[in-house]
C-alpha positions in Angstrom: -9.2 -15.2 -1.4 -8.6 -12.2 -2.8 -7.3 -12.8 -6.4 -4.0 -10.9 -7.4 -5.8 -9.2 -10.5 -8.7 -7.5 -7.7 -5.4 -7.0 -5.6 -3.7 -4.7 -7.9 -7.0 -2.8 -8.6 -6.7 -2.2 -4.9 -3.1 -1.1 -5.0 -3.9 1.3 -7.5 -6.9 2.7 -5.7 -5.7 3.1 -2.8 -2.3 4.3 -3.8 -4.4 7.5 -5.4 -6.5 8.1 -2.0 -3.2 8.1 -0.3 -1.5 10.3 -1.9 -4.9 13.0 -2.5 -5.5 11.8 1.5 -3.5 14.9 3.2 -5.2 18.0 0.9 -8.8 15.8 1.0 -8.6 15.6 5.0 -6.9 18.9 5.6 -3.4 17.9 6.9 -1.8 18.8 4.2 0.8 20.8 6.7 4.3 20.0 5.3 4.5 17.5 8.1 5.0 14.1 8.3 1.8 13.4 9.0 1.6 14.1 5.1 4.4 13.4 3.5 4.0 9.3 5.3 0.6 8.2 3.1 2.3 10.3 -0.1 5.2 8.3 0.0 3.6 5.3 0.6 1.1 5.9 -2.0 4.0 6.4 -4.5 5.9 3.7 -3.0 2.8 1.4 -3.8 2.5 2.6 -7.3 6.3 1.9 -7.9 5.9 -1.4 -6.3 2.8 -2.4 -8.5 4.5 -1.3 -11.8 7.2 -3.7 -11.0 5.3 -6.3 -9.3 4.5 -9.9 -11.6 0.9 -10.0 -12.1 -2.1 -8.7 -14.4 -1.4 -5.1 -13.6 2.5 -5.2 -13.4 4.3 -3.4 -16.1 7.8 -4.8 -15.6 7.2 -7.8 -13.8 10.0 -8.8 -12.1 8.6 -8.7 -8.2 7.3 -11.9 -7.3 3.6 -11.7 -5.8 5.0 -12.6 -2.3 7.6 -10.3 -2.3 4.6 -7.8 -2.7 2.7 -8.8 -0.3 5.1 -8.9 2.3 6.0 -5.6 1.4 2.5 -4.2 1.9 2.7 -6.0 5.0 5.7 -4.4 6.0 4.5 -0.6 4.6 0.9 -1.3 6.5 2.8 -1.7 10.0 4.8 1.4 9.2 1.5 3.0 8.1 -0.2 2.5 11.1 2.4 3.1 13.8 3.2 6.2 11.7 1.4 8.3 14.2 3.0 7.7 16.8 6.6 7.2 15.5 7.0 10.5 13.5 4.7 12.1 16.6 2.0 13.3 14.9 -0.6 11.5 16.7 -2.0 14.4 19.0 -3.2 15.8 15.5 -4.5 13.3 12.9 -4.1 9.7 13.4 -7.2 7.9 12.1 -6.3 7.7 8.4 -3.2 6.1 8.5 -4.0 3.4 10.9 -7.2 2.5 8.4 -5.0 2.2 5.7 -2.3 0.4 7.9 -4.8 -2.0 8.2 -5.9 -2.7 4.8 -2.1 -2.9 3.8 -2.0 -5.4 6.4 -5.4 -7.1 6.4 -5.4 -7.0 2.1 -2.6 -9.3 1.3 -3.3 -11.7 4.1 -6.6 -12.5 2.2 -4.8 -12.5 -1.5 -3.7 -15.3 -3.4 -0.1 -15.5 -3.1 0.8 -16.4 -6.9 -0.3 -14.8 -9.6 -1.3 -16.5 -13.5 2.0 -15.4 -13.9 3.9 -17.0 -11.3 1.6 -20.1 -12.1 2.7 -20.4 -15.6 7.1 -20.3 -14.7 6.2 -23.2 -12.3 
């Protein structure tokens, strides 16, 4: 198990690569093939400032409300290609991250210290 400390390291990480992903990889076209990993990676961010564990700011998202939401943004993430029809040009990023938004929180410890401690 992934614990929810290691977790929001990730969060933060990979929010970053996300949203540098489009100009690193060259589609940074004004499409939505770019504008889908930025506003995921700033949805992550957002998400993880808010989110109650080590690295949450505000706290006030339970742990398994955030993980079903990476769930939830990983799915999107990965069928992104193909539902905003960009998949004839770039496809692979955003199904590797779809899968680690999807395959990350099914390995994570679904409480954090914090969580722990108001049980």
């Amino acid at each position: 198990m992934i614990p929810t400390r290691i977790h929001g390291i990730i969060d933060y990480l990979v929010a970053v690569i996300l949203i540098l992903a489009p100009f690193l990889l060259g589609f940074a076209d004004g499409s939505a093939a770019q504008w889908t990993p930025i506003l995921v990676g700033i949805t992550t961010i957002f998400v993880s400032l808010f989110t109650r564990y080590e690295l949450g700011v505000v706290r006030v998202v339970p742990m398994a409300a955030h993980l079903a939401i990476d769930i939830a943004t990983g799915i999107l993430l990965l069928a992104s290609p193909w539902l905003f029809g960009f998949a004839d040009r770039i496809w692979w990023p955003h199904v590797l991250f779809g899968l680690l938004y999807i395959v990350t929180p099914l390995l994570t410890q679904r409480r954090s210290p914090q969580d722990l401690a108001r049980s």
